[in-house]
C-alpha positions as CSV (number, residue, x, y, z in Angstrom):
1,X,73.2,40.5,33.9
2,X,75.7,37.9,34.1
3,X,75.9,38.6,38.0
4,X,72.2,37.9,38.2
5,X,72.4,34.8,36.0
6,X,75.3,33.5,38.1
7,X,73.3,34.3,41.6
8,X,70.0,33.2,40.3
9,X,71.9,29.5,39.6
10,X,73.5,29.4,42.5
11,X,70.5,29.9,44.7
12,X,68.4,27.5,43.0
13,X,71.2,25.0,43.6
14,X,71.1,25.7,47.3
15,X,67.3,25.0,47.4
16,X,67.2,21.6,45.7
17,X,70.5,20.2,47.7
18,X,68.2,21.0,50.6
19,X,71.3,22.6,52.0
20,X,74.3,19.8,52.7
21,X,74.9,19.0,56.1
22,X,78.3,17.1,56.6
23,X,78.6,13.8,58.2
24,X,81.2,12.6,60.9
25,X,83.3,9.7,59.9
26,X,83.9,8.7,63.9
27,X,82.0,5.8,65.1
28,X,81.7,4.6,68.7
29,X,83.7,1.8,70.0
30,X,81.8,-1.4,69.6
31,X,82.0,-4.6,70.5
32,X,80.3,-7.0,68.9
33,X,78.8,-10.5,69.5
34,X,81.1,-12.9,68.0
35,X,78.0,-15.0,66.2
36,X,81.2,-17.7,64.4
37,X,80.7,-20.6,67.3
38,X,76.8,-20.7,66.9
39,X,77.2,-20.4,62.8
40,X,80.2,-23.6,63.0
41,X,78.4,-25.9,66.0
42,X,75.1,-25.6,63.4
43,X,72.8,-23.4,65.4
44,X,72.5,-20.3,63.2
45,X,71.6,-22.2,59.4
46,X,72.0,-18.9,56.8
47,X,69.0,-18.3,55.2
48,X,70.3,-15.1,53.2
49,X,73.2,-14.8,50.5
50,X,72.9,-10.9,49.7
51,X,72.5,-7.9,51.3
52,X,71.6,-4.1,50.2
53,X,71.4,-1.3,52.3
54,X,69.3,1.7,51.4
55,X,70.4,4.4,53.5
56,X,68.5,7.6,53.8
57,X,70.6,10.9,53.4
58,X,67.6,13.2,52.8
59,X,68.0,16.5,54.8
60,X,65.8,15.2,57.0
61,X,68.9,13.4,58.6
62,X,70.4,16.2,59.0
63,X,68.5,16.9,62.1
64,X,70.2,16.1,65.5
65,X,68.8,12.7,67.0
66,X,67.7,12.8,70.2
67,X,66.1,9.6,70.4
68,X,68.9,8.3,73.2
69,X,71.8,9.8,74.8
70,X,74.5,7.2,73.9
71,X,74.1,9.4,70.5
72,X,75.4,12.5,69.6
73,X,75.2,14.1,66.2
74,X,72.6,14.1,63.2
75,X,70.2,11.2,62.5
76,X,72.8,10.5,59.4
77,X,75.8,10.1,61.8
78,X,73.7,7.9,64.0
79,X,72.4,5.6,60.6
80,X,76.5,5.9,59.9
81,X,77.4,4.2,63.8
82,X,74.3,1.3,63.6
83,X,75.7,0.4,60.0
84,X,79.7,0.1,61.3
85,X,78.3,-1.9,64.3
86,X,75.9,-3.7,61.6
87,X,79.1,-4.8,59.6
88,X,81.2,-5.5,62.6
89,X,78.4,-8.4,63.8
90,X,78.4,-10.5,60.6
91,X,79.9,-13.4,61.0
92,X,82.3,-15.3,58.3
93,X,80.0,-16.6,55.8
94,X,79.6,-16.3,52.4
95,X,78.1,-13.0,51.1
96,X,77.2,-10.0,48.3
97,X,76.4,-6.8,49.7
98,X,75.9,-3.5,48.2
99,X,74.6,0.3,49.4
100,X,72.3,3.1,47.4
101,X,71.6,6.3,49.7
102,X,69.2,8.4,48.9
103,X,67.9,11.9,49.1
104,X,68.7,15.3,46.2
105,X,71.4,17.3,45.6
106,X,75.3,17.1,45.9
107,X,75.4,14.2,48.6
108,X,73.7,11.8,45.9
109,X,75.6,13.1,42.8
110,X,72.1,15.8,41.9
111,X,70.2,12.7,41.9
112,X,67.6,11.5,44.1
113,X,69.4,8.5,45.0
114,X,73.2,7.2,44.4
115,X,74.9,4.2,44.5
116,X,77.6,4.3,46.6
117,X,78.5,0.1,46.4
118,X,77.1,-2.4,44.1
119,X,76.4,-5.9,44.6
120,X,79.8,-7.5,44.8
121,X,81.3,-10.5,47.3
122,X,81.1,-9.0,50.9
123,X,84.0,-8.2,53.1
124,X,84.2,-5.8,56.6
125,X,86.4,-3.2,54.9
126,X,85.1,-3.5,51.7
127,X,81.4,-2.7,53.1
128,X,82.8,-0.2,55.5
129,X,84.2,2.1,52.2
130,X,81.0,1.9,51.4
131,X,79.5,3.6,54.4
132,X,82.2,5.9,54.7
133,X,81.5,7.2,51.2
134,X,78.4,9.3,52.6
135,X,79.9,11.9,54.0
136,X,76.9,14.6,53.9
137,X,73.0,14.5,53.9
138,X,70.6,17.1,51.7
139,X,67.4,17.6,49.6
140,X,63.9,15.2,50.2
141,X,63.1,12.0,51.2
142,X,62.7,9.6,47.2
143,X,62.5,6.7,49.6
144,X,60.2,5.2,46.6
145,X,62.6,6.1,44.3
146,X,65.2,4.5,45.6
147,X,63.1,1.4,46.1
148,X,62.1,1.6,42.2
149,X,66.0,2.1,41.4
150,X,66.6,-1.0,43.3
151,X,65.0,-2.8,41.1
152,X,68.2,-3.0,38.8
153,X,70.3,-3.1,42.0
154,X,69.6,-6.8,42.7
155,X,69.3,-8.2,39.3
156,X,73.0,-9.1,39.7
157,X,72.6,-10.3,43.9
158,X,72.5,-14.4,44.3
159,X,70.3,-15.8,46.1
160,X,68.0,-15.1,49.0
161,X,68.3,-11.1,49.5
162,X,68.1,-8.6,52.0
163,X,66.9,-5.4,51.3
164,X,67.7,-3.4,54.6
165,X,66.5,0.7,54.9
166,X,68.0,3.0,57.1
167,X,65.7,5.8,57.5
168,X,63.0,8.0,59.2
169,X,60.2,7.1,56.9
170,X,59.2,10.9,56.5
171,X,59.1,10.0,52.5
172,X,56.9,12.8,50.2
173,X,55.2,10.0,48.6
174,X,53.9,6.4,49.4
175,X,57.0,3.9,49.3
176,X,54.4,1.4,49.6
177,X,53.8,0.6,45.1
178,X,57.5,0.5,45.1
179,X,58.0,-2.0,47.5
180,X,55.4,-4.4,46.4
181,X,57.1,-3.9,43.0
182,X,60.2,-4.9,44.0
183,X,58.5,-7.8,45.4
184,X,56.4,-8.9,43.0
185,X,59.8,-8.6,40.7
186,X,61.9,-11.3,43.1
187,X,59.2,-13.3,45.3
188,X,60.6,-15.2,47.7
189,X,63.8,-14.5,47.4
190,X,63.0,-10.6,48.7
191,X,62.9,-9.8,52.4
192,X,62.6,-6.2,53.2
193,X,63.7,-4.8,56.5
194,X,63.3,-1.6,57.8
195,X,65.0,0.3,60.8
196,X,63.7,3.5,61.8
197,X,66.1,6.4,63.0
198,X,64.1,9.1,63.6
199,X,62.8,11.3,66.9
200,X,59.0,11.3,67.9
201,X,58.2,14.2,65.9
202,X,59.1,11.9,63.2
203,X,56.7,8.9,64.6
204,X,54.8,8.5,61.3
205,X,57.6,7.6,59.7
206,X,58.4,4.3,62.0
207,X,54.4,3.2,60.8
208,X,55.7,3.7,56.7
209,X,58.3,1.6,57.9
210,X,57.0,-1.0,59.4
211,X,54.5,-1.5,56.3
212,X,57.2,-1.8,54.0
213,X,58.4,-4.6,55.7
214,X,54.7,-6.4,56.3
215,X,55.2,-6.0,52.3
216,X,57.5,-8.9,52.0
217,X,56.1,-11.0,54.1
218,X,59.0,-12.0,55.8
219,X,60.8,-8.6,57.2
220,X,61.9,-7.5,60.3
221,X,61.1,-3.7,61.7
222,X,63.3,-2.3,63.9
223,X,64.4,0.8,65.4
224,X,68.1,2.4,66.6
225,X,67.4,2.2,70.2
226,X,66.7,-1.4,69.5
227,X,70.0,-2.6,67.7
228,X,72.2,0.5,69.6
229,X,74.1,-2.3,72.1
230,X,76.1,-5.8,71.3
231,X,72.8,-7.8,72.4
232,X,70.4,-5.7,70.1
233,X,72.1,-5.7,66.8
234,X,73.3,-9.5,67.0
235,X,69.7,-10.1,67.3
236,X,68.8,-8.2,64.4
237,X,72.2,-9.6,62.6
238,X,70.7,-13.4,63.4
239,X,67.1,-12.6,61.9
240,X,68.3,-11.2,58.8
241,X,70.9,-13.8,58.0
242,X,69.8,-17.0,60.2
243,X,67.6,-19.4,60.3
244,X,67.7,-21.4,64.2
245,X,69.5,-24.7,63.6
246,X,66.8,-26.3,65.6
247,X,63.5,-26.3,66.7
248,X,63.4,-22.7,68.5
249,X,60.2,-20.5,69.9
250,X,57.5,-20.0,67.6
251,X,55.7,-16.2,66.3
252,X,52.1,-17.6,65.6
253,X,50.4,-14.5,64.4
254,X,53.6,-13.5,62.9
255,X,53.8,-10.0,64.7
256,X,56.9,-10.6,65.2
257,X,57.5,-10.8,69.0
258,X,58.1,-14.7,69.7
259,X,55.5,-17.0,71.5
260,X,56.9,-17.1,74.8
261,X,57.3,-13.1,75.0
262,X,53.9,-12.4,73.2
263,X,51.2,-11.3,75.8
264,X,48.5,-11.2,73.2
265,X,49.3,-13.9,70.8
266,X,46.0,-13.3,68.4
267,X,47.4,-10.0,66.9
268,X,44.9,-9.5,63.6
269,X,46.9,-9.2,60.2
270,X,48.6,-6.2,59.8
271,X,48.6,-4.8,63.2
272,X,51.9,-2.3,64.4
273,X,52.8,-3.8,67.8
274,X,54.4,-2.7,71.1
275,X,57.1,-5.0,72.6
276,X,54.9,-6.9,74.3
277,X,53.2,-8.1,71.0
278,X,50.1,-6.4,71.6
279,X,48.1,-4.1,69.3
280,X,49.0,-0.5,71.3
281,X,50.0,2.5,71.4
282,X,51.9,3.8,74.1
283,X,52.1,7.9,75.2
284,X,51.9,9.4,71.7
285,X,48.5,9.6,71.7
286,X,48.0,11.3,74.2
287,X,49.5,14.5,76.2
288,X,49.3,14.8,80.0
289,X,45.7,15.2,81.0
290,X,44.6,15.2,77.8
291,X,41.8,12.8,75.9
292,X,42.6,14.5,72.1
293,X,44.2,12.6,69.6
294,X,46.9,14.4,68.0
295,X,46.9,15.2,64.2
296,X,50.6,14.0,63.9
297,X,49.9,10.6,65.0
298,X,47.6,10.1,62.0
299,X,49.2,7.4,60.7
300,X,49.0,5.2,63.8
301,X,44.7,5.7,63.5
302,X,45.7,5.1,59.8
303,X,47.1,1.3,60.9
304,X,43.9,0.8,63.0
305,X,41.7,1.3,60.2
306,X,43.6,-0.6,57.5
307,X,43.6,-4.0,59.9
308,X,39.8,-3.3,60.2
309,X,39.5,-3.4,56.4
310,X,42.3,-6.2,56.3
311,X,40.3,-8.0,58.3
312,X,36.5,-7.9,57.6
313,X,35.1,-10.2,60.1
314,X,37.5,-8.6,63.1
315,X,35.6,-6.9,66.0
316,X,37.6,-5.4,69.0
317,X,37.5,-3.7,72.3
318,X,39.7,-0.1,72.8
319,X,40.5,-0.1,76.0
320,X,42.0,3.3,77.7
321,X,44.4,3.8,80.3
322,X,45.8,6.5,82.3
323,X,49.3,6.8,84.8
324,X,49.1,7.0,88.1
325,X,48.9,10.9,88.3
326,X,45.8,12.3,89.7
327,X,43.1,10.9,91.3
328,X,41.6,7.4,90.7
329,X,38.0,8.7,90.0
330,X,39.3,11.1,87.7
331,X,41.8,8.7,85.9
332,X,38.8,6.0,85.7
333,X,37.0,8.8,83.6
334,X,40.1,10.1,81.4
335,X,40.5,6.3,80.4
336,X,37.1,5.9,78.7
337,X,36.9,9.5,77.5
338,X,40.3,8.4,75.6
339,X,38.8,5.0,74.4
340,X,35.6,6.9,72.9
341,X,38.1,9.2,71.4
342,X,40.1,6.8,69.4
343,X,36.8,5.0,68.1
344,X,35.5,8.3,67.1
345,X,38.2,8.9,65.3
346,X,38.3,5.3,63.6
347,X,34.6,5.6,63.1
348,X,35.3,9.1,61.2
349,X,37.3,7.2,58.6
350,X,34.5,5.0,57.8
351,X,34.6,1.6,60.1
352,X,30.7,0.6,61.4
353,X,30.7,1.7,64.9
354,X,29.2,-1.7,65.8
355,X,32.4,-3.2,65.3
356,X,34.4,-1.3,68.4
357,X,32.9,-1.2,72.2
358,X,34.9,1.0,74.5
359,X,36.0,0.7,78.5
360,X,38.2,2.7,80.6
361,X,40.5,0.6,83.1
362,X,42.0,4.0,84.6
363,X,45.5,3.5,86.5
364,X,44.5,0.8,87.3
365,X,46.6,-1.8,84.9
366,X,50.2,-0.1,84.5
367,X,52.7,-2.2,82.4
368,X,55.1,0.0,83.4
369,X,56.2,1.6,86.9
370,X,54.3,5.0,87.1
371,X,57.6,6.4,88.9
372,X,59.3,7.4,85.9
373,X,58.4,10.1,83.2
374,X,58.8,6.9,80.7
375,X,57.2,4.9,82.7
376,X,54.0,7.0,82.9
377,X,54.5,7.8,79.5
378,X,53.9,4.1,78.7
379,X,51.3,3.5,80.8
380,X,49.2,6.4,78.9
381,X,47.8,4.2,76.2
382,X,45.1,2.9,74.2
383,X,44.8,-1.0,73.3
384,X,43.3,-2.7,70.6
385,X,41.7,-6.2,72.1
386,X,40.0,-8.3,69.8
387,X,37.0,-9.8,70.9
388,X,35.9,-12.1,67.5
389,X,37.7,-14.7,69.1
């Protein structure tokens, strides 16, 4: 009886730790930007005087990433190598930082979220015992947990904060309450930003994401590929910490591509952008040949009808397009069967049909060159153009 007890307990423990997956402690050589010149001539004003990461070491990080090929090893590892090259950009100013991960079993102490470093004045090493205290990765995804135990967190952190999460977004349950909690609990002070290590099966996740940070009003969505070189993360480094120390480029509808780089600069409230600032989505939707939305990109016809509710008075235009592949006449045709789907599927969820027209451009308008598989992939897309104004 005793045998059974013992196996009985042991089993149960392996099914809530989700089983732990270790974590490699090697990072990749880095160089980063050295940001001290702009900080001391008064270009770079800091805006921020705290930090806290919320790193995600569900199991679902346990998966291997295969979003680029500079990376090897799980999604964790990867979170591990953009938080090193993270700490290494910050230049020498005055700062508290601290670091909660998240997930069940024994990589969060049988919680579902642990706190490996709180708030305390920041230094390099100091922060980087901090990351190298998660060393394994098991159990769900209490993103909103983790938010909610945050709470307490930054009760001690001075000044402006930074709340900054490290995840795929593939959370059980909304994070979205908890957020707006946390919020509501420190105003102005609270910007949340959100960077998304995940692969595309995992694309939902980037949309959670990029709400949570539309939540504070004043966060910045990223993703791993985007902050993976020198160039990427100092960017990232300058919005979370900086303000420009003189008049710079301008984000008017605050989707946050910059004026000068935005080729649709009336983005409605709420939208998820591409890099170009316009309201798209790029290959997901679609397979090769094919006009049916998939079910695992939900959440991107999700986003579509929350700006429509967002924003009452808003009517737009889907407009389809196709790569190169094929014949013209046939791609023409694909293009507006793929606009009608979309709006079907918006129209399904309750938006009046009258708002939306449909056309087709075909091949016709590629953004990016069709002689790639990325390149088609990107072309193969739907586009949201407003037409209320």
């Amino acid at each position: 009886m005793q045998k059974m007890l013992t196996l009985t307990a042991t089993l149960t423990g392996v099914i809530l730790s989700g089983c732990a997956t270790q974590s490699s402690n090697t990072f990749q050589p880095f160089q980063a930007e050295d940001l001290n010149a702009q900080v001391k001539a008064g270009l770079l004003v800091q805006k921020t005087n705290s930090f806290f990461v919320l790193n995600d070491s569900s199991s679902s990080m346990s998966k291997t990433y295969l979003g680029a090929s500079e990376y090897s090893g799980t999604k964790l590892d990867v979170e591990k190598n953009l938080l090193n090259k993270f700490n290494k950009s910050i230049p020498a100013i005055p700062l508290s930082s601290g670091l909660r991960s998240f997930g069940f079993g024994p990589c969060v102490d049988w919680s579902t979220s642990q706190l490996n470093q709180g708030i305390q004045p920041y230094s390099a090493s100091g922060f980087e015992s901090a990351i190298l205290s998660m060393q394994c990765s098991s159990g769900g995804t209490p993103l909103a947990e983790a938010l909610s135990a945050t709470n307490a967190d930054l009760a001690s952190a001075p000044g402006n904060i930074a709340l900054i999460v490290f995840s795929d977004g593939m959370d059980e349950t909304s994070p979205i309450p908890a957020a707006e909690a946390l919020k509501a609990q420190y105003g102005d002070r609270l910007c949340i930003h959100t960077v998304w290590v995940g692969n595309e099966s995992d694309v939902g996740g980037q949309a959670v994401l990029q709400e949570i940070s539309q939540t504070s009003g004043c966060g910045v969505t990223t993703d791993a590929t985007s902050v993976a070189n020198a160039d990427g993360m100092s960017a990232f480094v300058k919005q979370v910490f900086f303000n420009d120390g003189k008049p710079g480029p301008k984000d008017d509808d605050q989707d946050g591509v910059l004026n000068d780089k935005d080729k649709c600069p009336d983005t409605p409230k709420g939208a998820i952008v591409d890099k170009d600032g316009c309201w798209a989505f790029h290959g997901v939707l679609f397979d090769f040949d094919s006009d049916v939305v998939k079910s695992k990109y939900d959440p991107l016809i999700d986003n579509a009808v929350k700006v429509m509710k967002l924003n009452p008075t808003l009517t737009v235009e889907i407009e389809g397009h196709t790569d190169s592949v094929g014949s013209e006449a046939y791609n023409q045709g694909l293009s507006e069967r793929r606009a009608l789907s979309v709006k079907k599927e918006i129209v399904n969820q309750g938006i009046d049909g009258n708002r939306m027209t449909t056309v087709g451009f075909g091949e016709s308008q590629p953004v990016e060159s069709n002689d790639t598989d990325a390149g088609r992939a990107y072309n193969r897309r739907v586009v949201y153009r407003r037409t209320d104004k």
